[in-house]
C-alpha positions as CSV (number, residue, x, y, z in Angstrom):
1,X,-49.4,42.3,23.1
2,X,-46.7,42.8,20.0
3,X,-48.5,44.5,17.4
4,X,-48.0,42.5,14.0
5,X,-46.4,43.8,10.9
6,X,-49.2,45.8,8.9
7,X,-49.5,45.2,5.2
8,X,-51.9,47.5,3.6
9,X,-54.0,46.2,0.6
10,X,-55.4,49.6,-1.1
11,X,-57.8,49.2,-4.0
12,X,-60.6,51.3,-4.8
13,X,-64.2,49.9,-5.4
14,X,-64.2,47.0,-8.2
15,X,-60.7,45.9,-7.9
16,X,-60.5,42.9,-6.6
17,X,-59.7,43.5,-2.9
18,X,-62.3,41.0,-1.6
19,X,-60.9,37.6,-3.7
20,X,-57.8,38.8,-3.5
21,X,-58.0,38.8,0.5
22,X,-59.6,35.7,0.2
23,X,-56.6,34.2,-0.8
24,X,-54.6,35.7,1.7
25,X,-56.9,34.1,3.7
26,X,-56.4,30.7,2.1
27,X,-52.7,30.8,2.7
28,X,-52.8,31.6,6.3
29,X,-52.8,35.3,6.3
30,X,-55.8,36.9,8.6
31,X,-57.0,40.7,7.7
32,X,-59.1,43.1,8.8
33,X,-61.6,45.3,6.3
34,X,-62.3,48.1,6.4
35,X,-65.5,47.6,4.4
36,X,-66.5,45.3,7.1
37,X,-66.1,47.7,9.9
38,X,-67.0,50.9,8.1
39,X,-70.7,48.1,8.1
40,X,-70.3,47.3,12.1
41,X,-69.8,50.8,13.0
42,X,-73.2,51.4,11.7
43,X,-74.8,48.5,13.1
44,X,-78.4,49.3,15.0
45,X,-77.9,50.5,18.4
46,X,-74.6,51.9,17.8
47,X,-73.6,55.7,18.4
48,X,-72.8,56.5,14.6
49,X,-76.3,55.2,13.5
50,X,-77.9,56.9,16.1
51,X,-76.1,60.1,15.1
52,X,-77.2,59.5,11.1
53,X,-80.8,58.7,11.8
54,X,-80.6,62.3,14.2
55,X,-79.6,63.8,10.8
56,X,-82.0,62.1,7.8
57,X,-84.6,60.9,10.2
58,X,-86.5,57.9,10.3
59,X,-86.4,57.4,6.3
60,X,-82.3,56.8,6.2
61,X,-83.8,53.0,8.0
62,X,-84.6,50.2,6.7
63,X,-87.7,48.1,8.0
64,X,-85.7,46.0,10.5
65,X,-84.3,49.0,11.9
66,X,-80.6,48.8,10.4
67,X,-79.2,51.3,8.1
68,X,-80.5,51.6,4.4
69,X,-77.0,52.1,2.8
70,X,-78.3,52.2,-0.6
71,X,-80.0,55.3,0.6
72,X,-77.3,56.7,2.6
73,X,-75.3,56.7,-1.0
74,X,-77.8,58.6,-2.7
75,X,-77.3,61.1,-0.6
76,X,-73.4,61.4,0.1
77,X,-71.9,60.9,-3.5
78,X,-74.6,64.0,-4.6
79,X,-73.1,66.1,-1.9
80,X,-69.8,66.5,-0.6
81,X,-70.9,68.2,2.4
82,X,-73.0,65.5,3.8
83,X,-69.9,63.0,2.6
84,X,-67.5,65.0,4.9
85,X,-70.2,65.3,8.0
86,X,-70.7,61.1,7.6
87,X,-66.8,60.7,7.3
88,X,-66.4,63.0,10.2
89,X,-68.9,60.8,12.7
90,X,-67.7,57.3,11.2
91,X,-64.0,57.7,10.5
92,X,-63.1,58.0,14.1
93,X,-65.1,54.9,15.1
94,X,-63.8,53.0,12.1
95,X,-60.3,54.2,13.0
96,X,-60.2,52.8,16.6
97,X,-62.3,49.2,15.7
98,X,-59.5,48.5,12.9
99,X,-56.7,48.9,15.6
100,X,-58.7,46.8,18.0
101,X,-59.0,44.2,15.2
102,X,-55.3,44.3,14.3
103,X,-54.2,43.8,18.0
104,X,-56.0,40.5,17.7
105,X,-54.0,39.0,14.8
106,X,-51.6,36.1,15.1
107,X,-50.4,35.2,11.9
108,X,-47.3,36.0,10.3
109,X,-48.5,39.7,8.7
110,X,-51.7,41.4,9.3
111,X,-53.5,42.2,5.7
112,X,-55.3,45.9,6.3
113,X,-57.5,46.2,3.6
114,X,-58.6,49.2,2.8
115,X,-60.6,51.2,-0.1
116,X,-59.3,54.3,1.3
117,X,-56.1,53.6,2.5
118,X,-54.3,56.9,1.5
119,X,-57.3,58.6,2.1
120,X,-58.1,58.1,5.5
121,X,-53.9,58.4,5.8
122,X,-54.2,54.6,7.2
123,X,-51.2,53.9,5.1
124,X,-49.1,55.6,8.4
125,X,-50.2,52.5,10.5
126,X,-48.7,50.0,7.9
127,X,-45.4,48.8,6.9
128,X,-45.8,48.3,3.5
129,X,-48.5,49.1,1.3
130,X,-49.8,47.3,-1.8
131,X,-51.6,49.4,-4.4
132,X,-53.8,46.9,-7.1
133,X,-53.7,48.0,-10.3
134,X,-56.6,47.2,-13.0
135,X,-57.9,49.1,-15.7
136,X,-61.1,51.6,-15.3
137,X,-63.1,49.6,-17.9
138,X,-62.7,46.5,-15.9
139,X,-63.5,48.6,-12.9
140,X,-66.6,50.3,-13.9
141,X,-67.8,46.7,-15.6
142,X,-67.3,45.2,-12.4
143,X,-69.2,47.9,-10.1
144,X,-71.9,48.3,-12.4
145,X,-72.4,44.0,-12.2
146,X,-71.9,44.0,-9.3
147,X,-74.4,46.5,-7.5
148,X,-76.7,47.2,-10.8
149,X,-76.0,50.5,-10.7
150,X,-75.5,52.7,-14.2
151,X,-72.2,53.9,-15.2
152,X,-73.0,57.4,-14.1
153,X,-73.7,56.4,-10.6
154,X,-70.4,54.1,-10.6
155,X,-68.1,56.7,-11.7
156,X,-69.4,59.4,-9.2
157,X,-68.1,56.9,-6.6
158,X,-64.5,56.4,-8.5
159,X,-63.7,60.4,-8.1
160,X,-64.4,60.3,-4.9
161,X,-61.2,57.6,-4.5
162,X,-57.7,58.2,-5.6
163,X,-57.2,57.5,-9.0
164,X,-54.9,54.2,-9.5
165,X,-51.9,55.8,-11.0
166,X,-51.8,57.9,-7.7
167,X,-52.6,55.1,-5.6
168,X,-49.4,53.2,-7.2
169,X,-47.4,56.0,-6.9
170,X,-47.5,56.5,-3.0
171,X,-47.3,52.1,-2.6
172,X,-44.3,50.3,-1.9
173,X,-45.8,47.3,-4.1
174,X,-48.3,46.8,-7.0
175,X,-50.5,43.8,-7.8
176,X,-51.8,43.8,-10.8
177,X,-55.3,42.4,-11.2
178,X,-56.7,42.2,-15.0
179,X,-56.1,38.6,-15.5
180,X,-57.9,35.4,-14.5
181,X,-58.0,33.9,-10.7
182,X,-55.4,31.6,-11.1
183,X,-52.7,34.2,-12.3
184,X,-53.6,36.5,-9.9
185,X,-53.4,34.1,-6.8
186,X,-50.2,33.4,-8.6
187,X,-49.2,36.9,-8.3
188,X,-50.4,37.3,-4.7
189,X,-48.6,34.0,-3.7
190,X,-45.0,35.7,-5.0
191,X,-46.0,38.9,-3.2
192,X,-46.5,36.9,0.3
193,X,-43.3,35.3,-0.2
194,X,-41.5,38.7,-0.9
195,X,-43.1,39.9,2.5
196,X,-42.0,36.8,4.4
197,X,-38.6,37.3,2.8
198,X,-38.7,41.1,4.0
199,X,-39.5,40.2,7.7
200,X,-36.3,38.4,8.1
201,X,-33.7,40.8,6.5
């Protein structure tokens, strides 16, 4: 199986990724998240969940038996050395269900989207990378909305990404996403039609 041109969509947490993708989506672009996996690698019954509940017991599960993320956060973004013991059991597994996803793609570009793209050093797997660029206001406002959390909480998860004007430095492009929906699907329409262009030089 040819393995499709990967464009990397990197954009830490409140930036837009998910309607931004969604559009991709709409104009006949198929992706893979990150997000999504990093959440199936977890899943009950799998080897990373069995390996977490090992470590925090019982308590790091919710009711049904699946992972209590919100609890698993607590305890990560408070210490850095359980952060890098959880990244060392699910990176791997995230690593090899993300190429297994990509394999299966058939349109034009793949769309890897990712909220630690550098990171992870994903970006070595893609072609092109685009960075989204919003202001931290917006991106704390959004975060805080959007998982009622306080601004403390929200900006101990920031740090632990690469700050923006890093993450547009090491891109190839930058969408810019402080606007409305309509401008920015405008802006991601010109950027698929830069990529289609690129494919054919």
């Amino acid at each position: 199986m040819t393995t499709p041109t990967i464009i990397g969509l990197a954009g830490g947490i409140g930036s837009g990724k998910s309607t931004i993708t969604k559009y991709f989506n709409e104009i006949g672009i198929q992706s893979v998240d990150a997000d999504d996996v990093a959440r199936l690698v977890v899943q009950p019954g799998s080897v990373c969940l069995s390996q977490i509940r090992q470590r925090y017991g019982d308590s790091i599960l919710l009711d049904g038996g699946s992972l209590n993320r919100k609890s698993l956060r607590n305890i990560i973004f408070n210490n850095t050395e359980e952060r890098s013991w959880l990244e060392s059991v699910t990176h791997p597994a995230i690593r090899k269900e993300i190429s297994v996803q990509l394999s299966r793609i058939t349109s034009s570009y793949a769309l890897l989207v990712h909220p630690l793209l550098f990171e992870t050093k994903q970006d070595a797997i893609c072609d092109l990378v685009i960075a989204i660029d919003v202001p931290k206001r917006i991106q704390l406002q959004r975060v805080m909305n959007r998982d009622s959390i306080s601004q403390e909480n929200a900006e101990k998860i920031m740090v632990t990404q690469l700050s923006n004007s890093e993450r547009i430095k090491r891109a190839d492009l930058v969408l810019e996403n402080s606007g409305n929906i309509a401008e920015m699907n405008a802006k991601v329409f010109k950027l698929h039609k830069k990529i289609l262009e690129s494919q054919t030089c």
